[in-house]
PyMOL commands that place a pseudoatom at each C-alpha (Angstrom):
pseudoatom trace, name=CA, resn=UNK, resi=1, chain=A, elem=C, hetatm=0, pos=[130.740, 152.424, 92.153]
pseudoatom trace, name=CA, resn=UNK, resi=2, chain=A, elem=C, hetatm=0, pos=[128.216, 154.121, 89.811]
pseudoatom trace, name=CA, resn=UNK, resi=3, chain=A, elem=C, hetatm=0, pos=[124.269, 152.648, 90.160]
pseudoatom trace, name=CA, resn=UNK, resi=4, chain=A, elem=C, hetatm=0, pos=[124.325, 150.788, 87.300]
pseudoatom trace, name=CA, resn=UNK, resi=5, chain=A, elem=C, hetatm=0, pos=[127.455, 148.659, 88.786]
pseudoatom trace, name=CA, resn=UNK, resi=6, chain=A, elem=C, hetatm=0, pos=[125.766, 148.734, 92.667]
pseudoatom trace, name=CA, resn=UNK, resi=7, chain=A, elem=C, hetatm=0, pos=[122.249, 146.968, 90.990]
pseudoatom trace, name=CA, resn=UNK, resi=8, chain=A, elem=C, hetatm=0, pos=[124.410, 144.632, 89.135]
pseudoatom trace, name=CA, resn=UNK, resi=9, chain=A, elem=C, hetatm=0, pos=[126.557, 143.900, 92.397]
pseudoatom trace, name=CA, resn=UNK, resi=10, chain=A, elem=C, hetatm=0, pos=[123.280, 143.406, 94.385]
pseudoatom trace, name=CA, resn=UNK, resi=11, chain=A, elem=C, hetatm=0, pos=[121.934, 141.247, 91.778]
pseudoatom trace, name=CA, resn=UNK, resi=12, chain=A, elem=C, hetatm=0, pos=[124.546, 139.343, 91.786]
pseudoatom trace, name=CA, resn=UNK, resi=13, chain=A, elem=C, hetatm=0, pos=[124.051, 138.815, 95.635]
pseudoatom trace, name=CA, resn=UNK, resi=14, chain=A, elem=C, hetatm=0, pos=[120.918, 138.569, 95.887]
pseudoatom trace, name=CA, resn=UNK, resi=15, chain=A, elem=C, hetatm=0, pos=[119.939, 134.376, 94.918]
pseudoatom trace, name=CA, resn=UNK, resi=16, chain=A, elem=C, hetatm=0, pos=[117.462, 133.697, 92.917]
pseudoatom trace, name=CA, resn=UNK, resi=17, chain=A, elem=C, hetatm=0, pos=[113.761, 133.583, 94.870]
pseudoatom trace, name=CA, resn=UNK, resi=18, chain=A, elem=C, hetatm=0, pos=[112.827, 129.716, 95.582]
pseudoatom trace, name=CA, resn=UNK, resi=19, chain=A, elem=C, hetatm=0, pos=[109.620, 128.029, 95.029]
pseudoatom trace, name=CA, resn=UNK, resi=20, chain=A, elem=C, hetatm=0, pos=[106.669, 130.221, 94.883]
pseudoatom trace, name=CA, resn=UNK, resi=21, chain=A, elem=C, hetatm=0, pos=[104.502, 129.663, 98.194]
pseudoatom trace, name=CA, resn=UNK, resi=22, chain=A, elem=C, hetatm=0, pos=[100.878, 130.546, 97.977]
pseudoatom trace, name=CA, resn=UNK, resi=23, chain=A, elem=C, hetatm=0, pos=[99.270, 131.591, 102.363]
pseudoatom trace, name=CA, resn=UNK, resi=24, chain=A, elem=C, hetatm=0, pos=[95.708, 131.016, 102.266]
pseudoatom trace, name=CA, resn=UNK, resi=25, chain=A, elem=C, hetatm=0, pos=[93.222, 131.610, 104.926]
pseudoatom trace, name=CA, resn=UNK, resi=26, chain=A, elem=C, hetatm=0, pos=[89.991, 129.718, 104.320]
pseudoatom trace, name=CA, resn=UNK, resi=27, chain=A, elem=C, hetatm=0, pos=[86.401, 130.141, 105.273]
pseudoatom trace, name=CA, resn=UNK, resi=28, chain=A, elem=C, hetatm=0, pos=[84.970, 132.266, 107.542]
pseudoatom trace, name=CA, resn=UNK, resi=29, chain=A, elem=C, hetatm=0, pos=[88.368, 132.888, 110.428]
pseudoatom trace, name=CA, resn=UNK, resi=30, chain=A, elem=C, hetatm=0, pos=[89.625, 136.209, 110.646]
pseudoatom trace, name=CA, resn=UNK, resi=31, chain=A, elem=C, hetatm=0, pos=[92.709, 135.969, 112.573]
pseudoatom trace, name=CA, resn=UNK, resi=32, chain=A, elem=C, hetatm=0, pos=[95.347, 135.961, 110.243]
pseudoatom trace, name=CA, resn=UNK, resi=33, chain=A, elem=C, hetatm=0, pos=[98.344, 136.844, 112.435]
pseudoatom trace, name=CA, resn=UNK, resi=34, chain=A, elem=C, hetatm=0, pos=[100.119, 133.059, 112.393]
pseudoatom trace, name=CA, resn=UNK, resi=35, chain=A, elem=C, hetatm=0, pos=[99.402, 132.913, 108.382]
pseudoatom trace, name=CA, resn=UNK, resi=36, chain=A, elem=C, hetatm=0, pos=[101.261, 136.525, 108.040]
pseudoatom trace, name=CA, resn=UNK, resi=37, chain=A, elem=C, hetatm=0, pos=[104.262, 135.406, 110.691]
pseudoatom trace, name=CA, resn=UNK, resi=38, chain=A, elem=C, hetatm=0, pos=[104.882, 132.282, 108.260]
pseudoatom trace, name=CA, resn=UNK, resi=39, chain=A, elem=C, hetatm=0, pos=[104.451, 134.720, 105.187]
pseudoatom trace, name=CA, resn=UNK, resi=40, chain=A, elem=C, hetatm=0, pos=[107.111, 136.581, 106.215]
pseudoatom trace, name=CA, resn=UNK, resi=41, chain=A, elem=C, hetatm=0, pos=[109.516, 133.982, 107.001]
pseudoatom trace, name=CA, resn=UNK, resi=42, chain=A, elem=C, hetatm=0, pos=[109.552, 131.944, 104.156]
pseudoatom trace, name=CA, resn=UNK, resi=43, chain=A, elem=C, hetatm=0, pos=[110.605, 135.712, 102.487]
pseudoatom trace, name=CA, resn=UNK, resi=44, chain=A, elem=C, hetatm=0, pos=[112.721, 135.809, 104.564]
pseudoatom trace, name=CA, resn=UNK, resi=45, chain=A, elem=C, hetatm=0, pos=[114.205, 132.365, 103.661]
pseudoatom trace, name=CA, resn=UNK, resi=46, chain=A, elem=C, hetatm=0, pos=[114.218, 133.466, 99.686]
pseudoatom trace, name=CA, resn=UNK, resi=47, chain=A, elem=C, hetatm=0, pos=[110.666, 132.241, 99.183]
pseudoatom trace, name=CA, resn=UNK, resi=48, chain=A, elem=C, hetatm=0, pos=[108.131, 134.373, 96.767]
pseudoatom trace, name=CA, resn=UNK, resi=49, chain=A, elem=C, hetatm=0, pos=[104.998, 134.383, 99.382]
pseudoatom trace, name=CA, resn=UNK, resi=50, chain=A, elem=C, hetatm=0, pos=[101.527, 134.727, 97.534]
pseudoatom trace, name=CA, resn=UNK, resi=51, chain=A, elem=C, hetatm=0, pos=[98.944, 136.106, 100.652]
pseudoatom trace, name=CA, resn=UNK, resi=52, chain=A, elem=C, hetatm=0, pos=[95.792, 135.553, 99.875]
pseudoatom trace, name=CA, resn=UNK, resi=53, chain=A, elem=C, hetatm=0, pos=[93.912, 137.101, 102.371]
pseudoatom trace, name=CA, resn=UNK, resi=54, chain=A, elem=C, hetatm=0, pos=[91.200, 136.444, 104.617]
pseudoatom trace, name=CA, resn=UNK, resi=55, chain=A, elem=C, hetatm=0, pos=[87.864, 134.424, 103.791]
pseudoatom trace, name=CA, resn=UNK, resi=56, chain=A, elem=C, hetatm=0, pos=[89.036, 132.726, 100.794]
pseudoatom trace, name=CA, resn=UNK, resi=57, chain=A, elem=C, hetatm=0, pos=[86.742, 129.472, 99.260]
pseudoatom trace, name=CA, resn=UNK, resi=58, chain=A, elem=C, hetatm=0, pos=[88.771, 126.639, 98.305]
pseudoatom trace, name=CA, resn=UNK, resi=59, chain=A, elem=C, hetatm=0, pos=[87.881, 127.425, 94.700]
pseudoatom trace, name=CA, resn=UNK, resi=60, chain=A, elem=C, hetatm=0, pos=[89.722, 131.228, 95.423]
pseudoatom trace, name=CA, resn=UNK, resi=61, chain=A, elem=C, hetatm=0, pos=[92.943, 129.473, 96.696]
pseudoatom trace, name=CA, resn=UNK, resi=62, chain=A, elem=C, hetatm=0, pos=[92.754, 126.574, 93.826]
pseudoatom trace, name=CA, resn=UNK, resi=63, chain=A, elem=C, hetatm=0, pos=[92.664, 129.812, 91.383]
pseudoatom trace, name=CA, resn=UNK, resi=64, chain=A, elem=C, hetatm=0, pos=[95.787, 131.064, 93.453]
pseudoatom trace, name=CA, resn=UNK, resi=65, chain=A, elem=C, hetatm=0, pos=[97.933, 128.371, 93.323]
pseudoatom trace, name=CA, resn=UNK, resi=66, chain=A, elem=C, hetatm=0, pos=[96.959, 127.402, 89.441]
pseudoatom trace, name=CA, resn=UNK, resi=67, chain=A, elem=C, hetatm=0, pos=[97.764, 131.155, 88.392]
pseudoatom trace, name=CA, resn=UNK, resi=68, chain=A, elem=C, hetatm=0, pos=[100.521, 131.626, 90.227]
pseudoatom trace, name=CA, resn=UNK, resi=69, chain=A, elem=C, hetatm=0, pos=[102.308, 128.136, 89.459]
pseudoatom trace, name=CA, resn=UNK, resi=70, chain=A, elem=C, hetatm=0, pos=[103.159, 127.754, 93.341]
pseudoatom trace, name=CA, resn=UNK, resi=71, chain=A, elem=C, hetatm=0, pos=[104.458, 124.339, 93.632]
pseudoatom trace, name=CA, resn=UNK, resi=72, chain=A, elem=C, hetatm=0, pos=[103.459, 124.808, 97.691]
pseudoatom trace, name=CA, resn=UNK, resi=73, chain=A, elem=C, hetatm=0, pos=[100.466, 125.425, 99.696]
pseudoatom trace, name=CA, resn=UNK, resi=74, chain=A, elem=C, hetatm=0, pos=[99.983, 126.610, 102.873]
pseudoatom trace, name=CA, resn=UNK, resi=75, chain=A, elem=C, hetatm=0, pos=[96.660, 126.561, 104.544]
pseudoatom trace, name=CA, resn=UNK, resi=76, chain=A, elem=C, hetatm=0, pos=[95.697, 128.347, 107.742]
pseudoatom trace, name=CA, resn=UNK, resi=77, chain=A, elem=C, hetatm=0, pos=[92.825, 126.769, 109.504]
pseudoatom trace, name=CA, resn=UNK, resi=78, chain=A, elem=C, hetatm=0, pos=[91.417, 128.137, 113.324]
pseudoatom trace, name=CA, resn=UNK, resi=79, chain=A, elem=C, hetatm=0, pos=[88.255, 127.190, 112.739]
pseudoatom trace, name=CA, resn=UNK, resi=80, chain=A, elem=C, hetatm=0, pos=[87.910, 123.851, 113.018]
pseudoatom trace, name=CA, resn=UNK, resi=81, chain=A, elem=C, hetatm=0, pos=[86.532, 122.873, 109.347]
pseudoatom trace, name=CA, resn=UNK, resi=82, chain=A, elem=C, hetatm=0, pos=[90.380, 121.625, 108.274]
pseudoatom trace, name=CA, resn=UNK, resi=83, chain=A, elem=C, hetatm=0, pos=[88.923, 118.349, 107.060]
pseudoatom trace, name=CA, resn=UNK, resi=84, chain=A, elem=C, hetatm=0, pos=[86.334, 119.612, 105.146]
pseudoatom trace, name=CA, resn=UNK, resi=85, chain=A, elem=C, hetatm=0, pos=[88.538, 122.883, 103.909]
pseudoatom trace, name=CA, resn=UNK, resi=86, chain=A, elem=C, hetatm=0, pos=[91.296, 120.460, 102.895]
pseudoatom trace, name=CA, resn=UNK, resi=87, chain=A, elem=C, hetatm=0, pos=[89.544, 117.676, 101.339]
pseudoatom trace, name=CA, resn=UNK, resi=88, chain=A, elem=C, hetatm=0, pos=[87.935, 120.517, 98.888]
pseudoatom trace, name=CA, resn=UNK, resi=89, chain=A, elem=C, hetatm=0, pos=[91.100, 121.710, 98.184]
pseudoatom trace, name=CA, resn=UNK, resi=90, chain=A, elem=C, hetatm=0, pos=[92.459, 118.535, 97.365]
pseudoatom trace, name=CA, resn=UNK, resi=91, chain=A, elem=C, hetatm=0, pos=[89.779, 117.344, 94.843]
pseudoatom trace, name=CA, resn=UNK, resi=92, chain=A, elem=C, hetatm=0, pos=[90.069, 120.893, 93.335]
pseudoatom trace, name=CA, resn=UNK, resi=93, chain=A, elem=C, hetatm=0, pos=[93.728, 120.802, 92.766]
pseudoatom trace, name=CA, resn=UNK, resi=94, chain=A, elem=C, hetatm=0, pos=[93.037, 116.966, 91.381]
pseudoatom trace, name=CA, resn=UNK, resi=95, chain=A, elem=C, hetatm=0, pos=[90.648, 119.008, 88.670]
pseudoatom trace, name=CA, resn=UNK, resi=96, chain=A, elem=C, hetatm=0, pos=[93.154, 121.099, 87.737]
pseudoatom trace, name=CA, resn=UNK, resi=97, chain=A, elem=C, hetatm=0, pos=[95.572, 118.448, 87.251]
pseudoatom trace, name=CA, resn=UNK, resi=98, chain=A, elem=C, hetatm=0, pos=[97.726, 120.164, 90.026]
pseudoatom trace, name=CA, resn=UNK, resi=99, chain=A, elem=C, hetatm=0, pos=[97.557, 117.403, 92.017]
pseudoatom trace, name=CA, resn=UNK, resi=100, chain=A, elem=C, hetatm=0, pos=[101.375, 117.225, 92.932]
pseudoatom trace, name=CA, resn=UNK, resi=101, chain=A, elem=C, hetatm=0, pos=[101.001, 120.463, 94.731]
pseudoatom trace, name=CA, resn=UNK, resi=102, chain=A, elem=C, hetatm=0, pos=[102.538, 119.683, 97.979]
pseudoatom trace, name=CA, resn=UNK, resi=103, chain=A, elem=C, hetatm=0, pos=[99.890, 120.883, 101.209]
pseudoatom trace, name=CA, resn=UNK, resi=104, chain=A, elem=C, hetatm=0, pos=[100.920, 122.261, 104.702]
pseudoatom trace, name=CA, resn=UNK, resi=105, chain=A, elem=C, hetatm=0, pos=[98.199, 122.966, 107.401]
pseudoatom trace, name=CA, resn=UNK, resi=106, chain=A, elem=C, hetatm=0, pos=[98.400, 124.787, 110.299]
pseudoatom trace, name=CA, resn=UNK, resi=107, chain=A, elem=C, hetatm=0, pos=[96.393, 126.112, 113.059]
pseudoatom trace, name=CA, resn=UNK, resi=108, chain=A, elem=C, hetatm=0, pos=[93.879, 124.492, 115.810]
pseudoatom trace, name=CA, resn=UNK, resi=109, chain=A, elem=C, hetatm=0, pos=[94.214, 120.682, 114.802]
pseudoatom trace, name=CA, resn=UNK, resi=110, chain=A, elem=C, hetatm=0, pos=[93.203, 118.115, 117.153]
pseudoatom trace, name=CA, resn=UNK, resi=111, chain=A, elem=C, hetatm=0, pos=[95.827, 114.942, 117.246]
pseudoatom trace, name=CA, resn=UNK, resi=112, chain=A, elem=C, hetatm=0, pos=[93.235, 113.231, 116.117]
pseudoatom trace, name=CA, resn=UNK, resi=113, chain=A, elem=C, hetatm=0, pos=[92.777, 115.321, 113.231]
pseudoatom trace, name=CA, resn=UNK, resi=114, chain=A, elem=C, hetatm=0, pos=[96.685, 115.434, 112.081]
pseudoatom trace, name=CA, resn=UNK, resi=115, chain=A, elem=C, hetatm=0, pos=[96.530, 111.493, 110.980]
pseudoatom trace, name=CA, resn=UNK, resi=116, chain=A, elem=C, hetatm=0, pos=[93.563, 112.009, 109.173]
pseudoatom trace, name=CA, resn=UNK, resi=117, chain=A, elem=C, hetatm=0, pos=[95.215, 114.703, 106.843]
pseudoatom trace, name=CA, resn=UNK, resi=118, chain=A, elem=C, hetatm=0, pos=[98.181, 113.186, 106.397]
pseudoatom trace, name=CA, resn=UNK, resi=119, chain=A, elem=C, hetatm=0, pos=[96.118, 110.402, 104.977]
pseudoatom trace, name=CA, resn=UNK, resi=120, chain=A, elem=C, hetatm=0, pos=[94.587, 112.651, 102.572]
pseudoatom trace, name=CA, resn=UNK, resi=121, chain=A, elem=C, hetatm=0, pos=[98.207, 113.938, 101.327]
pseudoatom trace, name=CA, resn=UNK, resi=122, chain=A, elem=C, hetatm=0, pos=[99.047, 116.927, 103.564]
pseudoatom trace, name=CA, resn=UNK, resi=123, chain=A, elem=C, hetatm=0, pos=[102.851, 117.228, 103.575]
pseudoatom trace, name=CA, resn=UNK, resi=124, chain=A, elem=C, hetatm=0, pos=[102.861, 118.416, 107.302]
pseudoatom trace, name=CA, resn=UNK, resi=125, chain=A, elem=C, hetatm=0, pos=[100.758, 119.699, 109.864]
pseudoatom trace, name=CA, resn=UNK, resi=126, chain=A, elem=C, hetatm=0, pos=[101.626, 122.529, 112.442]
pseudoatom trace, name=CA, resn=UNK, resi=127, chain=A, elem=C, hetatm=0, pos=[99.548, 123.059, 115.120]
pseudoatom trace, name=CA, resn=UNK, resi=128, chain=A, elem=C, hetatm=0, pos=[100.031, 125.999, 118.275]
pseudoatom trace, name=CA, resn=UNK, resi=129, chain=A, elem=C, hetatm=0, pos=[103.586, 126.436, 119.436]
pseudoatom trace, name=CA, resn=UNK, resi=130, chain=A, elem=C, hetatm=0, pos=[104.975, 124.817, 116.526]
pseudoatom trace, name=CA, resn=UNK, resi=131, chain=A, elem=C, hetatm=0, pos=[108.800, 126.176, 115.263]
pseudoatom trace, name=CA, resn=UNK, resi=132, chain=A, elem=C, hetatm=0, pos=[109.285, 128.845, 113.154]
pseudoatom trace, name=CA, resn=UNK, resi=133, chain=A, elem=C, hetatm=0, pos=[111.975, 127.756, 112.098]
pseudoatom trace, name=CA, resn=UNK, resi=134, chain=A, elem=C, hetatm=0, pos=[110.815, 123.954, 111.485]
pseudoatom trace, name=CA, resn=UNK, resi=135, chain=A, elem=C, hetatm=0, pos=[107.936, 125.460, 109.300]
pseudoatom trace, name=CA, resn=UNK, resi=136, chain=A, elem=C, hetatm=0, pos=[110.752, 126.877, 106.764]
pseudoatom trace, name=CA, resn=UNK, resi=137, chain=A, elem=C, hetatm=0, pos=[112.613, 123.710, 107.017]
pseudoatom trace, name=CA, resn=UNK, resi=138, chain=A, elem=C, hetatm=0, pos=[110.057, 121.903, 106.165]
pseudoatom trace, name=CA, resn=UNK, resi=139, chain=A, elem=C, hetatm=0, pos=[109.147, 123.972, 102.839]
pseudoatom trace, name=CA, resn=UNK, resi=140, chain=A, elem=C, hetatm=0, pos=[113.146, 123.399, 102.301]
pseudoatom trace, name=CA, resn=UNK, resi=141, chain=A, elem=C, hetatm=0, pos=[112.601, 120.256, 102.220]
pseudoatom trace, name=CA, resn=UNK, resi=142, chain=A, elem=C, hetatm=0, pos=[109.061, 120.361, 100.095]
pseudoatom trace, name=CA, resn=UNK, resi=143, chain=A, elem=C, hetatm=0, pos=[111.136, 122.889, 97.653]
pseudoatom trace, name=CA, resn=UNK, resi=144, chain=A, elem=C, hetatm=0, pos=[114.306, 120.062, 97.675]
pseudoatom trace, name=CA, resn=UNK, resi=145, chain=A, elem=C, hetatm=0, pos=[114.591, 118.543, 94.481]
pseudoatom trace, name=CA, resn=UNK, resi=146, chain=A, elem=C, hetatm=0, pos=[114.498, 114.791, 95.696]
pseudoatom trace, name=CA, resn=UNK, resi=147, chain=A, elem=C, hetatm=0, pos=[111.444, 113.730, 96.281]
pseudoatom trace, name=CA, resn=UNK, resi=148, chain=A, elem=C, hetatm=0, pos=[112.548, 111.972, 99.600]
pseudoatom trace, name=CA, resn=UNK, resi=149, chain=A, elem=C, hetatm=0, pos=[109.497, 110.965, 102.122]
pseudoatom trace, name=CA, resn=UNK, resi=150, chain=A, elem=C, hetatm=0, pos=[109.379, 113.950, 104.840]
pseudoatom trace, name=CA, resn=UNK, resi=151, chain=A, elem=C, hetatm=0, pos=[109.949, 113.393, 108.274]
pseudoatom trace, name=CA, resn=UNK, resi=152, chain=A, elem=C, hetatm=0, pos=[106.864, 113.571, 110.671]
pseudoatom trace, name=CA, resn=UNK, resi=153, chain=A, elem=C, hetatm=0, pos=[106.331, 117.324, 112.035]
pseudoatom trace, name=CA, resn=UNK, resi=154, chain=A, elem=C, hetatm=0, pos=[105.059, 117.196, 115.164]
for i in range(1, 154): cmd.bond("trace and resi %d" % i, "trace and resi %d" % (i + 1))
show_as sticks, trace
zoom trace
């Protein structure tokens, strides 16, 4: 098989990428380690992966997900400012008339804490221990094209 013939039989192979998935690490946390691990899994599930980085505002990651056209947020939170992180977010995406951008948090969220974001929209919440594999099944279904309520994740 010449290369011409081998990059048209990978790209044959190879499926399309999914949704585009913007990582973002807000505020002032630098341990990023948990926000990489999910990066690279949802590639690994076909997902395009958009990193932001450490110490991004809520008005970086808005900027992310508008120029990027990621349909999916995920939001890494350790230090304890989730509501306040989130709720920016939220009204910035609202702005921006992005509204229907579906949210995941994860990180150090108190019980009490998980209720109180799903209430302001979050899709799911992951906090310590949670699945690997339940975090990409849950951007499965977020990426689905039904619209069907999600099932609680913790």
């Amino acid at each position: 098989m010449n290369p011409l013939q081998q990059r048209t039989a990978h790209a044959a192979a190879t499926p399309a990428p999914r949704a585009r998935v913007v990582i973002a690490k807000p505020g002032l946390d630098g341990h990023d380690r948990g926000a990489k691990v999910i990066a690279r899994a949802l590639r690994d599930a076909g997902y395009e992966v958009i990193y932001t980085g450490l110490h991004q505002t809520p008005e970086q990651i808005v900027s992310t997900v508008i120029a990027e056209d990621a349909p999916i947020l995920g939001l890494s939170v350790l230090s304890g400012a989730h509501l306040t992180i989130v709720e920016k977010v939220i009204q910035l995406l609202a702005r921006e008339d992005a509204s229907d951008t579906r949210i995941l948090v994860g990180g150090i969220i108190p019980d009490a804490d998980v209720r109180a974001l799903e209430d302001m929209g979050v899709a799911a919440v992951f906090t310590p221990g949670a699945d690997i594999r339940g975090i990409v099944e849950t951007v499965d279904r977020l990426d689905a094209p039904s619209s069907a309520p999600l099932e609680p994740a913790c």
